[in-house]
ZAMARGU-4260 file (C-alpha; in steps of 0.2 Angstrom, whole numbers, plus 5000, padded with zeros to 4 digits):
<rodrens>
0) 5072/4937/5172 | 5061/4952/5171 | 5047/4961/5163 | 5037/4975/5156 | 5025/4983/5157
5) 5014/4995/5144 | 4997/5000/5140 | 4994/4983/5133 | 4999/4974/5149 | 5013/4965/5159
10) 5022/4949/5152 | 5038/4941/5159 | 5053/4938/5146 | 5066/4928/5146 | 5081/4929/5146
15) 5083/4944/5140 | 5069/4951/5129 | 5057/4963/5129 | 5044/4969/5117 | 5034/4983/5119
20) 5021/4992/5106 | 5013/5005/5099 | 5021/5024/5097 | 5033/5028/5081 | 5053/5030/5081
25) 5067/5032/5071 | 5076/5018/5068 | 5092/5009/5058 | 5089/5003/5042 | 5092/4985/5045
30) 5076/4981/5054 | 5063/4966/5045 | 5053/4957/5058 | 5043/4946/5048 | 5033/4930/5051
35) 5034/4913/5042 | 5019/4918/5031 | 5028/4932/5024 | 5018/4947/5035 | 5022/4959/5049
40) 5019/4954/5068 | 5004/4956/5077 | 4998/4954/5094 | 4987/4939/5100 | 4970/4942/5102
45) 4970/4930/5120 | 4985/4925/5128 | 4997/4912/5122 | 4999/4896/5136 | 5014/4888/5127
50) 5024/4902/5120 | 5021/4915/5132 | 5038/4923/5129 | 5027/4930/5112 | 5012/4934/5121
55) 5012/4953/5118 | 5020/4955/5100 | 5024/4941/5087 | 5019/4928/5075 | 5008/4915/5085
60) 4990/4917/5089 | 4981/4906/5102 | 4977/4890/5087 | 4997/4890/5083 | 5002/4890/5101
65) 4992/4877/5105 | 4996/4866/5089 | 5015/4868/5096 | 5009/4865/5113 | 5002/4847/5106
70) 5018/4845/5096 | 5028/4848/5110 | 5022/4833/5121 | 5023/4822/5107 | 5041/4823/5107
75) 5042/4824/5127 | 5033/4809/5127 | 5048/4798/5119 | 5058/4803/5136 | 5058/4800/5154
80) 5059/4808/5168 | 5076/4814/5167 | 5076/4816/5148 | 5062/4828/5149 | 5070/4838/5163
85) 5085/4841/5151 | 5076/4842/5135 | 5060/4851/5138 | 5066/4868/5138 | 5077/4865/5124
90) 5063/4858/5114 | 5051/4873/5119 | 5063/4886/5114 | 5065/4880/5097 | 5047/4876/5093
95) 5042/4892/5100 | 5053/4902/5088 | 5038/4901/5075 | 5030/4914/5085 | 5048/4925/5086
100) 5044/4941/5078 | 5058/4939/5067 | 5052/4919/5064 | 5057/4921/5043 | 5074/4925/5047
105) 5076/4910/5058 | 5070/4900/5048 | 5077/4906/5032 | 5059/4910/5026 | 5061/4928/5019
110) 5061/4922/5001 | 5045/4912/4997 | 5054/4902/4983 | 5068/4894/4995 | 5064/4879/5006
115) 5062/4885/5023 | 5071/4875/5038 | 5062/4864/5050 | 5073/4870/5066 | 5078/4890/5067
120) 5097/4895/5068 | 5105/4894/5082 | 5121/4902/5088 | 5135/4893/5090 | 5138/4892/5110
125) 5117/4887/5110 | 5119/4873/5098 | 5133/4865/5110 | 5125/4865/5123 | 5109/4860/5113
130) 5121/4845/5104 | 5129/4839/5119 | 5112/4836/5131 | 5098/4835/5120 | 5104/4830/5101
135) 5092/4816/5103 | 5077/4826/5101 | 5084/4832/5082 | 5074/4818/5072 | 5061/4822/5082
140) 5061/4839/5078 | 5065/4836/5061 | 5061/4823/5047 | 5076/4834/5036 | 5089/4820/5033
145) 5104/4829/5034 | 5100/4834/5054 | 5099/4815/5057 | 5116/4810/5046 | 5125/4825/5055
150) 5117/4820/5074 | 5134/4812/5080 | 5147/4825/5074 | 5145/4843/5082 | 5153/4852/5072
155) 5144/4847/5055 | 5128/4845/5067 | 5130/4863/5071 | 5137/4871/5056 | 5120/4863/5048
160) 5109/4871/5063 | 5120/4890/5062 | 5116/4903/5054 | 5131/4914/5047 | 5123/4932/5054
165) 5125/4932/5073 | 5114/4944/5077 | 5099/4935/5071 | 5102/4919/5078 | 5096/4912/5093
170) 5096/4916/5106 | 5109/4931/5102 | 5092/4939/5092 | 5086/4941/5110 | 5099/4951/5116
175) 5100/4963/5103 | 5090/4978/5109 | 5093/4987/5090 | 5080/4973/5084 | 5070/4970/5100
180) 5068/4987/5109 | 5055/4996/5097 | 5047/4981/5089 | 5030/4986/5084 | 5031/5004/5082
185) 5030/5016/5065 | 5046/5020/5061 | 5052/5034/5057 | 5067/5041/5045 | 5078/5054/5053
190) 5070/5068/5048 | 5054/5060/5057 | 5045/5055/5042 | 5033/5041/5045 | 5039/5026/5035
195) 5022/5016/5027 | 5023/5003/5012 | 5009/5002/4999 | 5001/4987/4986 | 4994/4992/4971
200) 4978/4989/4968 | 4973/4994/4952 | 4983/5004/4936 | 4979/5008/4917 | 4968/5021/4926
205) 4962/5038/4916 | 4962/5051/4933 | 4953/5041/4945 | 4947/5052/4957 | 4934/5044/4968
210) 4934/5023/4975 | 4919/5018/4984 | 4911/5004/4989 | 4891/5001/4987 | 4890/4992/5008
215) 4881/4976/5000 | 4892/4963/5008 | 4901/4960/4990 | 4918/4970/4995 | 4916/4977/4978
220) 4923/4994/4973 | 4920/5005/4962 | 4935/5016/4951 | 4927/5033/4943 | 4938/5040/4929
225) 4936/5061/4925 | 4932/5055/4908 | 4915/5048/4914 | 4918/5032/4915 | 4916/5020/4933
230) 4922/5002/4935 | 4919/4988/4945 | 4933/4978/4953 | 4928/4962/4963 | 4938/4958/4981
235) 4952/4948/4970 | 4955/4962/4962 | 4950/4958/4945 | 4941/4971/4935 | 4926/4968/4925
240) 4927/4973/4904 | 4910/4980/4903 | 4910/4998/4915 | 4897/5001/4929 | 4893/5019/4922
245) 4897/5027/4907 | 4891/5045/4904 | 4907/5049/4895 | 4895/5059/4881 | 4888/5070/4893
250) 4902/5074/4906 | 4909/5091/4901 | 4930/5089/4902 | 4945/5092/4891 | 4965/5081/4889
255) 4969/5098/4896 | 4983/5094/4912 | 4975/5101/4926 | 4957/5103/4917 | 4944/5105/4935
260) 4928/5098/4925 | 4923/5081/4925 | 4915/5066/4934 | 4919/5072/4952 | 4911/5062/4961
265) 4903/5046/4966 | 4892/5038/4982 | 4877/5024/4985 | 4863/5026/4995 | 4864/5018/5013
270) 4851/5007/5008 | 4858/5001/4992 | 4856/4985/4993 | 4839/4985/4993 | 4835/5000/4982
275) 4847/5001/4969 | 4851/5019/4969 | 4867/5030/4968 | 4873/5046/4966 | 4884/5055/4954
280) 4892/5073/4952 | 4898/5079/4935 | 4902/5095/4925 | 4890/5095/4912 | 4886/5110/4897
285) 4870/5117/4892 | 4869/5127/4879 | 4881/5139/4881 | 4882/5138/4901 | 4891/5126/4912
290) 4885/5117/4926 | 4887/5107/4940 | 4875/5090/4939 | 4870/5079/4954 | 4861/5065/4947
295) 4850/5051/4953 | 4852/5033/4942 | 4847/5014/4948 | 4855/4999/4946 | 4850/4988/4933
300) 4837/4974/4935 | 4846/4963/4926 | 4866/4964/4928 | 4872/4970/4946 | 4888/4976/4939
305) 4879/4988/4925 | 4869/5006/4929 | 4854/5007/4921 | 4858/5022/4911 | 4840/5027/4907
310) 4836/5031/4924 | 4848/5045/4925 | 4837/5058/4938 | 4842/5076/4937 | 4842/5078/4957
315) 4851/5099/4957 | 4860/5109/4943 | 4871/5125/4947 | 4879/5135/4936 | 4894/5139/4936
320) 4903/5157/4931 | 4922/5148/4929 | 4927/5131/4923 | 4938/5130/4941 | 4933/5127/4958
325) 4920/5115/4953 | 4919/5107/4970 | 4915/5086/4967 | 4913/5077/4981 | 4894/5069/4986
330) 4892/5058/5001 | 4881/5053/5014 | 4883/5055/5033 | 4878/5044/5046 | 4862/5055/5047
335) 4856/5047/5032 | 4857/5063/5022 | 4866/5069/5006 | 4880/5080/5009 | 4887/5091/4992
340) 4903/5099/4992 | 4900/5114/4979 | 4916/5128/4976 | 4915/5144/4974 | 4913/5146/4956
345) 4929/5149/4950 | 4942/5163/4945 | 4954/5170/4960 | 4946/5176/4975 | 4929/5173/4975
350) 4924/5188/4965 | 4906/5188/4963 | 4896/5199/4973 | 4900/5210/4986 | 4908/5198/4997
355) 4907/5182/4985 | 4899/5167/4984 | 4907/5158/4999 | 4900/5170/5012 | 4885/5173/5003
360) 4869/5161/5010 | 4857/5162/4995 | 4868/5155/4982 | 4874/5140/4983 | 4893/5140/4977
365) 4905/5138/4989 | 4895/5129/5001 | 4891/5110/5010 | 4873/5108/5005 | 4863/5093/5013
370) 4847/5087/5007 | 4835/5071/5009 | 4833/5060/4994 | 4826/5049/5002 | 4806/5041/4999
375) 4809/5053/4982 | 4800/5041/4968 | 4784/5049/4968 | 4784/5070/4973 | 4799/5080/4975
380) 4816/5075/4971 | 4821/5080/4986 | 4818/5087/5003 | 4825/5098/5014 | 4830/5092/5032
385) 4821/5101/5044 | 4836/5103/5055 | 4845/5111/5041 | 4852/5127/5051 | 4846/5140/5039
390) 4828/5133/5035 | 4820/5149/5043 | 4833/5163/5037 | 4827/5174/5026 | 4834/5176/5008
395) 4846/5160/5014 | 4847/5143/5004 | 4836/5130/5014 | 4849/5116/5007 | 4863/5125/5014
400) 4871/5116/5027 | 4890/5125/5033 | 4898/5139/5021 | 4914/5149/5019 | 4922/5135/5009
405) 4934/5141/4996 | 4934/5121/4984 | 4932/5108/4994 | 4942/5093/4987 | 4939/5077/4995
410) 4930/5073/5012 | 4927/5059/5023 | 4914/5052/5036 | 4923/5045/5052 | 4918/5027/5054
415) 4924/5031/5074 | 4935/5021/5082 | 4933/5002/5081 | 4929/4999/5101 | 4923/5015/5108
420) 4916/5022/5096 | 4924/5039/5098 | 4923/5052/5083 | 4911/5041/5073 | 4902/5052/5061
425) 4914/5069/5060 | 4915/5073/5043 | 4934/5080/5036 | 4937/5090/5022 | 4952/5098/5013
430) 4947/5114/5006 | 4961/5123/4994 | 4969/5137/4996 | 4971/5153/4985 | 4988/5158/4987
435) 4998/5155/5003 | 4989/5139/5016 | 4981/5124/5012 | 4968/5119/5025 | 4960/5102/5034
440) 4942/5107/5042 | 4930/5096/5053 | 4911/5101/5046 | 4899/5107/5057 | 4883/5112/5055
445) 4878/5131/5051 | 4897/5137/5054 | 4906/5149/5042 | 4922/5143/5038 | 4930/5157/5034
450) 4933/5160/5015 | 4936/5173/5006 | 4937/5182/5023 | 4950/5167/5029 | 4963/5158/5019
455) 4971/5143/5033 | 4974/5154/5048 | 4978/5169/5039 | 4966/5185/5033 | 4964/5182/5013
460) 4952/5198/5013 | 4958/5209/5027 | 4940/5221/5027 | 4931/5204/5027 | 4942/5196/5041
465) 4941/5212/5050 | 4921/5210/5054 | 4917/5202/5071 | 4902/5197/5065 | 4911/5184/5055
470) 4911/5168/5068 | 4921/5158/5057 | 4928/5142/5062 | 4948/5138/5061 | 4955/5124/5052
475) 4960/5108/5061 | 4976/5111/5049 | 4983/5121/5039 | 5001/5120/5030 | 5009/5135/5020
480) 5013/5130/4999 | 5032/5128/5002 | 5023/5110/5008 | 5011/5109/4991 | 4997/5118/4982
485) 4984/5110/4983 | 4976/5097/4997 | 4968/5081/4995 | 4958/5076/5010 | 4959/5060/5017
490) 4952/5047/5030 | 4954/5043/5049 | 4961/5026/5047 | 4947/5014/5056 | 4952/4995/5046
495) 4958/4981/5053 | 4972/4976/5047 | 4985/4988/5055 | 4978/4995/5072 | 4994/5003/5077
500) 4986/5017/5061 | 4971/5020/5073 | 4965/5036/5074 | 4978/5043/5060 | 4970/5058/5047
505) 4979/5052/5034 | 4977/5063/5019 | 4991/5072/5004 | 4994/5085/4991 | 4988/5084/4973
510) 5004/5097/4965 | 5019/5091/4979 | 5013/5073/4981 | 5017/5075/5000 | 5008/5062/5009
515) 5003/5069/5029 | 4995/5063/5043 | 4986/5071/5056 | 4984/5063/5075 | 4973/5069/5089
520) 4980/5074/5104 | 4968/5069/5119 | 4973/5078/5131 | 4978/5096/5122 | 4962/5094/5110
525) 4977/5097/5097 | 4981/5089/5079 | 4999/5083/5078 | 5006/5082/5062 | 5019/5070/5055
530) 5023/5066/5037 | 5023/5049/5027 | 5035/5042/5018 | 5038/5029/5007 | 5049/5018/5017
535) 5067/5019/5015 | 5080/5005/5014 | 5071/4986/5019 | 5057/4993/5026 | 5045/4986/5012
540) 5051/4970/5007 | 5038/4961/5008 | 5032/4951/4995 | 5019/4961/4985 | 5021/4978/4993
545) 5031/4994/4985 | 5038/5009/4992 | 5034/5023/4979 | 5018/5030/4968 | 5016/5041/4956
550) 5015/5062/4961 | 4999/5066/4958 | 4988/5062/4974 | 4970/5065/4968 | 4959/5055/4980
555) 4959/5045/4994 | 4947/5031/4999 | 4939/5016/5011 | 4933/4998/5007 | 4921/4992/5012
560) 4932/4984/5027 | 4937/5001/5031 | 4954/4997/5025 | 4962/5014/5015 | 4967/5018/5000
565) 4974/5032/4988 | 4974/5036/4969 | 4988/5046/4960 | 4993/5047/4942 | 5009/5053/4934
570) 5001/5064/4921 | 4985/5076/4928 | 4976/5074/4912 | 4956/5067/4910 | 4965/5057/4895
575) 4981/5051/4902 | 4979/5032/4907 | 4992/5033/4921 | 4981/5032/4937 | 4984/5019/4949
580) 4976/5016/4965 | 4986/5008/4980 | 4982/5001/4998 | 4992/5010/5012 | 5001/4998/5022
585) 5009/4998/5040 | 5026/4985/5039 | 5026/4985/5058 | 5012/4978/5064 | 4998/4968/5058
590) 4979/4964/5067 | 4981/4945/5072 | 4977/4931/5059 | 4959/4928/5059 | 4952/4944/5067
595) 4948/4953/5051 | 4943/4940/5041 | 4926/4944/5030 | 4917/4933/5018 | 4910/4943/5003
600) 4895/4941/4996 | 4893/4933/4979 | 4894/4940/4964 | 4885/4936/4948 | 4897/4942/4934
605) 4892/4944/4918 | 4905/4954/4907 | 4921/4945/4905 | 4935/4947/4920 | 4951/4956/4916
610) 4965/4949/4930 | 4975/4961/4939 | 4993/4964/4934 | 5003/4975/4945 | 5017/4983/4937
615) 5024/4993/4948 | 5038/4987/4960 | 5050/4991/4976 | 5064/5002/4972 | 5080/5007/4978
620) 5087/4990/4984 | 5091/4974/4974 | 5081/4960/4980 | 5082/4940/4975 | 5066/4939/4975
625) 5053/4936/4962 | 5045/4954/4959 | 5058/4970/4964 | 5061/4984/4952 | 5077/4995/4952
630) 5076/5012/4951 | 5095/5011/4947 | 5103/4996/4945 | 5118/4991/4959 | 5134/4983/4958
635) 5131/4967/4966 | 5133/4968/4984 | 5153/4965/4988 | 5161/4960/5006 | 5173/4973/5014
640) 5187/4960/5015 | 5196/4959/4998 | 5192/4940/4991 | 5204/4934/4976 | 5196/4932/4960
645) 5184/4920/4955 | 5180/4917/4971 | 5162/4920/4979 | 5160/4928/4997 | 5155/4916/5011
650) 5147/4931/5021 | 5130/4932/5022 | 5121/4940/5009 | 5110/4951/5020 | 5125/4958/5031
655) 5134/4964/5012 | 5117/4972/5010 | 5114/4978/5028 | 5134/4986/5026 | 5129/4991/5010
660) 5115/5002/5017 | 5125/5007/5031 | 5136/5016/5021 | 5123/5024/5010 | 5110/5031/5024
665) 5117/5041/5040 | 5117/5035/5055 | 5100/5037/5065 | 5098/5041/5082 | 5083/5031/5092
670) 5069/5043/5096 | 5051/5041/5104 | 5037/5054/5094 | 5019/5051/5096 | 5008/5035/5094
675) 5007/5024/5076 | 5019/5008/5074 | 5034/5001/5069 | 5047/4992/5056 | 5060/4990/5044
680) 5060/4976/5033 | 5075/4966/5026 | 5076/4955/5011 | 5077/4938/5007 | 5093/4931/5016
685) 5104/4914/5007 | 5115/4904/5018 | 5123/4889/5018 | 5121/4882/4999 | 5134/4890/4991
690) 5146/4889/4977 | 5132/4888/4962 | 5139/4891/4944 | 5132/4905/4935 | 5125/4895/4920
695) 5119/4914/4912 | 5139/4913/4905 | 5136/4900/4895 | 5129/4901/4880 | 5126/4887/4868
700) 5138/4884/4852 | 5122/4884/4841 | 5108/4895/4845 | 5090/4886/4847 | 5072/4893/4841
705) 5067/4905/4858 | 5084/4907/4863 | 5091/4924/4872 | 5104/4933/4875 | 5106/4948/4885
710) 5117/4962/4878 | 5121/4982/4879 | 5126/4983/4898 | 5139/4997/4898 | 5150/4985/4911
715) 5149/4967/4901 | 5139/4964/4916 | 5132/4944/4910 | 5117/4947/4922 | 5107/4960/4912
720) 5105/4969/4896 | 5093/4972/4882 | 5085/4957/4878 | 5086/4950/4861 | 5077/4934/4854
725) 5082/4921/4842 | 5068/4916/4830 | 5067/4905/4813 | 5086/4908/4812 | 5088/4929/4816
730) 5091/4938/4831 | 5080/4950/4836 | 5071/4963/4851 | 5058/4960/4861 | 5046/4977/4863
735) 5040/4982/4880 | 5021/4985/4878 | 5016/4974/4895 | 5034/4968/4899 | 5035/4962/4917
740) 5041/4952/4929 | 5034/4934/4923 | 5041/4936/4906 | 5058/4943/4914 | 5058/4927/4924
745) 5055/4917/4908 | 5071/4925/4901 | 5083/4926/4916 | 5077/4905/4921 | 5083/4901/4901
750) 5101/4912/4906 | 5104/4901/4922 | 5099/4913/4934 | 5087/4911/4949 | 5079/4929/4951
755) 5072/4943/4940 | 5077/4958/4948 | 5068/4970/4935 | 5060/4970/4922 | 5067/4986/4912
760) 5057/4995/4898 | 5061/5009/4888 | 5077/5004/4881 | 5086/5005/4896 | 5102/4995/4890
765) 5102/5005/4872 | 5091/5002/4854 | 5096/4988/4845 | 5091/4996/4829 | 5100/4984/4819
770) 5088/4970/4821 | 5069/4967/4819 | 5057/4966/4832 | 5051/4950/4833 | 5038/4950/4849
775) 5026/4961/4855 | 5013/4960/4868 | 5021/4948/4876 | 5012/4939/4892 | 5020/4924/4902
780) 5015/4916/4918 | 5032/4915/4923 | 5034/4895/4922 | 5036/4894/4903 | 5052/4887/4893
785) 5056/4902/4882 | 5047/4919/4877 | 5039/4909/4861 | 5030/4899/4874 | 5020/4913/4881
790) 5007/4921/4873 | 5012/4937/4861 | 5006/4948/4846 | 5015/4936/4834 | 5032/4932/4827
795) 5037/4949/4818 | 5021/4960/4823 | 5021/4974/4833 | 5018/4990/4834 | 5030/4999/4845
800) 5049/5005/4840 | 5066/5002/4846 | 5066/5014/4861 | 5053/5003/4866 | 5067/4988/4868
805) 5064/4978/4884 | 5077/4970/4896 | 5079/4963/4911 | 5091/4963/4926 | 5094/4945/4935
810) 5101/4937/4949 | 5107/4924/4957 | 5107/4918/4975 | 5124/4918/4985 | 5122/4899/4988
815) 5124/4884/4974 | 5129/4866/4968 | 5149/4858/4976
</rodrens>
């Protein structure tokens, strides 16, 4: 017995594991710790008295450990003195693998459609021991009744209690050092890419640019669409019909990909709760000219969901000489006051004036302007701050607040960190470049930041970069365009929900779709960058999160709860509805259950609700679970061991996966890099029910009304195809418009099959262009009989053609009736 120590404290293991946290790594790709309610591990908030072996990282928080605790002498209380000397530690070790970071394979839990077990797996040599001094304890364990019609016979007693991978049983699991050694840690691939997962949020979106939330206790948030357009999504997610704000007559934008102008930005007044006011920037023409607009508008008195419209304030209007660089974001700082991110005005190079706009005080392109709107109802619209550090400079802006900014695109308050406090209220911005170096910058008041005299680190405008009376500040960050184009900037991660992301700058590229990260180094005063990916292999299944998003990062953003976000779209245009906004996730490490629980206010809704349908899924691996897409579809997973034909592998699903994926990745070597946190994930396992028919080969003599069939996989593979529908006595295709996973399951459940796998669209396995298309708009929930069960445009109506043909891909379990 040992122990060990960290920054989060000593703890005693036994026999043989040990679990430290925090940091990141590169790891194998077979990694999943995962918890019995389907989430990373976490570490308790107070020490664990009953399960102390999972006191600094796994899956029991104080309540759990003592509901075991209480169960525990429940059963000890059937024994003596002597049967509790030989049985208590048994009985401890198996109730306490609950709180075992890798509880869901234990306990065969992965899957949240299988039945989970009562008692975890045990190894072979454990169980023998276990049988042969303490089988009398099983009933009590368990109220399963094949543990108590196996409890005299060891080897049924222990072939029931096994599971088939040994190096997830127990108690081998806690000899494994590839699975115990950097639990809780970030993981990274082997090019030391930061491996995170993501849940979408929200899709069908025109260019969402900004999120926000209006700090009311209701956990809304609020989408803002370039068109003009602003939604209101409540905490479940659900969106409301009717739109927040909708200036889409005034803003000033075009379907043009790549088009600058547009609603730009979006923020509420700190004391919105009381007085009803939020701001708004927007592109907007008059006349012949082209402005920028920051507007003023109240909510309405009688719907807290709706803007009143007519009370639209013109708060500041600037022209603007170019239809680019029109700067958008608008927020307020901890100071109370309204910060504006204006660009330069356009063109290339900031050419107006002798040393353009950027460096030139008295206009106000190119610049972070800060004003007070507050107390503005009667008198001016607003004031200027009499801190503001150009006030008394003559022929200078009073609003001007910091310049030398080339097109600010996205900036960020720091909430600070959630128990010291440190870094609260630094403002981050990314600022695009011109032609060679994006660039992240920490706003300060009255400091030059450089452009057009500065592009990143480099001289832009040599004569201008030569002038020492210049005094510009240097970016935090700056990364060349072999990385991407044009930066997005993001948020210092504050939330709750995964601490090990502390601390992290976390912010991407709109043209390369790179996503970075930034951490400070404390004790060089350095930033330290590291890249995010989408996490490779099994790192992301989870149920609900993915591990890809559309190219296009345009914004990033908080909840109310501090929790982050992003918004990307696969086609830049203000027209294109292809915009989705995703939650960042962390797969290693979660807060403990409890800790970051809120109650929202409530909200009185008034429009109709439409509910959330996600429709993107995980990728690159197949999954038997309920919601995974394939990128490319897979042969099913074969053992190396050649079997005769017809017969169906006895070895574990997961290990044919995990030497499935050994093959495909190299080999990665174990490496320490600076702080953020850990994981792999790994799929649903199935063990022990095997042998099940695959019904989806039998098809009945006579076809009945809402029938299927699946047909045009290249291979005569049974277990996907285009789907086509039997109706009133024709066979036809089914069209993809809102084809997901519930109607795939619909169709795959009436083929015998257990799993949808995917959901395909665009024709993937071919037109059937000699039938009709007989459903369209088809939406299930998943539980009905047959596709004319759920609801749909109609038999025979549609408007969509046959490269619109949908299919599915399905699967079933390795396990199944004698």
């Amino acid at each position: 017995m040992w122990y060990c120590c960290d920054i989060l404290g000593c703890v005693w293991h036994s026999p043989f594991i040990r679990l430290c946290l925090l940091g990141f790594w590169i790891a194998p790709v077979f990694l999943h710790p995962q918890c019995l309610d389907f989430k990373p591990p976490f570490k308790p908030q107070e020490d664990l008295q009953f399960c102390t072996m999972y006191g600094t990282f796994g899956c029991c928080d104080s309540v759990k450990d003592q509901e075991l605790m209480t169960k525990f002498y429940n059963i000890m209380d059937n024994f003596d003195y002597y049967g509790y000397a030989n049985c208590a530690g048994y009985v401890q070790d198996l109730l306490c693998q609950e709180c075992s970071p890798y509880a869901a394979h234990l306990f065969d839990a992965e899957d949240p459609s299988t039945p989970t077990r009562t008692i975890p797996g045990l190894c072979p040599d454990y169980c023998s021991q276990f049988w042969s001094k303490c089988r009398s304890t099983i009933t009590l364990l368990s109220d399963q009744p094949q543990h108590a019609e196996t409890e005299q016979d060891q080897v049924r007693f222990c072939q029931n209690l096994q599971l088939e991978d040994p190096d997830y049983c127990y108690p081998h699991i806690l000899r494994n050092e590839q699975l115990t050694q950097n639990l809780g840690r970030v993981v990274a691939n082997p090019e030391g890419c930061l491996q995170l997962c993501l849940e979408e949020v929200a899709n069908g979106l025109r260019n969402p640019l900004a999120m926000v939330h209006a700090n009311d206790g209701t956990h809304r948030f609020f989408v803002a669409e370039q068109v003009g357009l602003v939604w209101t999504y409540l905490p479940d997610r659900s969106r409301l019909e009717k739109p927040f704000l909708n200036i889409t007559e005034t803003v000033l934008t075009s379907p043009w990909e790549g088009d600058e102008r547009g609603f730009l930005g979006l923020t509420f007044h700190p004391n919105y709760k009381h007085n009803g006011k939020l701001y708004v920037y927007y592109s907007v023409e008059v006349g012949f000219d082209e402005r920028i607009r920051i507007s003023e508008f109240r909510v309405s008195s009688g719907d807290m969901n709706v803007v009143d419209h007519a009370s639209e304030r013109i708060i500041l209007e600037v022209d603007e000489p170019a239809s680019n660089h029109n700067g958008g974001m608008v927020m307020f700082a901890n100071d109370g006051y309204l910060y504006i991110f204006t660009g330069d005005g356009g063109m290339a190079g900031d050419p107006f004036g002798k040393h353009g706009n950027a460096q030139n005080k008295s206009a106000l392109l190119g610049k972070v302007l800060r004003i007070d709107v507050d107390d503005n109802d009667r008198g001016p619209l607003y004031r200027i701050p009499s801190d503001n550090p150009f006030v008394y400079e003559r022929g200078a802006r009073p609003e001007v607040y910091a310049y030398g900014v080339r097109n600010m695109w996205r900036c960020s308050v720091d909430r600070g960190d959630p128990l010291t406090k440190e870094g609260k209220g630094r403002i981050f911005c990314g600022d695009v470049g011109q032609n060679k170096f994006e660039e992240i910058d920490i706003i300060e008041k009255g400091r030059n930041y450089g452009w057009r005299a500065k592009e990143g680190f480099s001289c832009y405008d040599k004569k201008l970069c030569a002038n020492r009376s210049l005094d510009d500040v240097l970016p935090i960050y700056a990364y060349p365009h072999k990385m991407g184009k044009s930066v997005t900037g993001g948020y210092v991660y504050r939330g709750c929900e995964y601490p090990n992301l502390n601390g992290m700058y976390i912010f991407g590229d709109f043209m390369s779709g790179r996503m970075m990260s930034l951490l400070e180094n404390k004790n060089t005063g350095q930033w330290d960058y590291h890249e995010i990916c989408m996490g490779i292999g099994l790192t992301c299944a989870f149920p609900g999160l993915i591990n890809n998003y559309y190219q296009y990062i345009i914004s990033f953003a908080e909840d109310e709860a501090g929790e982050l976000y992003f918004m990307s779209t696969g086609v830049p245009s203000a027209t294109s509805p292809t915009g989705v906004v995703y939650k960042l996730v962390d797969p290693s490490r979660r807060a403990p259950p409890r800790q970051c629980h809120y109650d929202p206010l409530p909200v009185r809704v008034k429009s109709k609700l439409i509910k959330f349908q996600p429709k993107e899924t995980l990728t690159g691996v197949e999954l038997p679970t309920q919601s995974p897409k394939l990128s490319q579809p897979q042969e099913p997973v074969r053992p190396h061991s050649p079997e005769p034909p017809g017969t169906e592998s006895n070895k574990d699903w997961l290990q044919e996966l995990m030497d499935m994926l050994k093959e495909q990745e190299p080999a990665a070597v174990p490496t320490t890099l600076p702080p953020t946190t850990t994981t792999t994930t790994k799929p649903p396992k199935h063990t022990r029910r095997r042998n099940r028919t695959r019904k989806g080969k039998h098809r009945p003599a006579a076809p009945q009304n809402g029938a299927v069939r699946l047909v045009g996989d290249e291979q005569g593979r049974g277990d996907r195809g285009r789907v086509e529908v039997f109706i009133n006595g024709k066979w036809g295709t089914v069209c993809d418009d809102l084809w997901n996973t519930r109607n795939a399951e619909v169709v795959c459940r009436q083929m015998g099959y257990r799993f949808a796998l995917k959901a395909s669209k665009r024709s993937e396995f071919g037109e059937g262009n000699s039938l009709r298309i007989l459903l369209d708009d088809v939406q299930c929930e998943g539980t009905e009989e047959s596709l004319l069960d759920c609801q749909h445009a109609g038999i025979g109506i549609h408007n969509c053609a046959h490269h619109e043909d949908a299919g599915v891909i399905c699967g079933n379990s390795d396990y199944g009736d004698a």
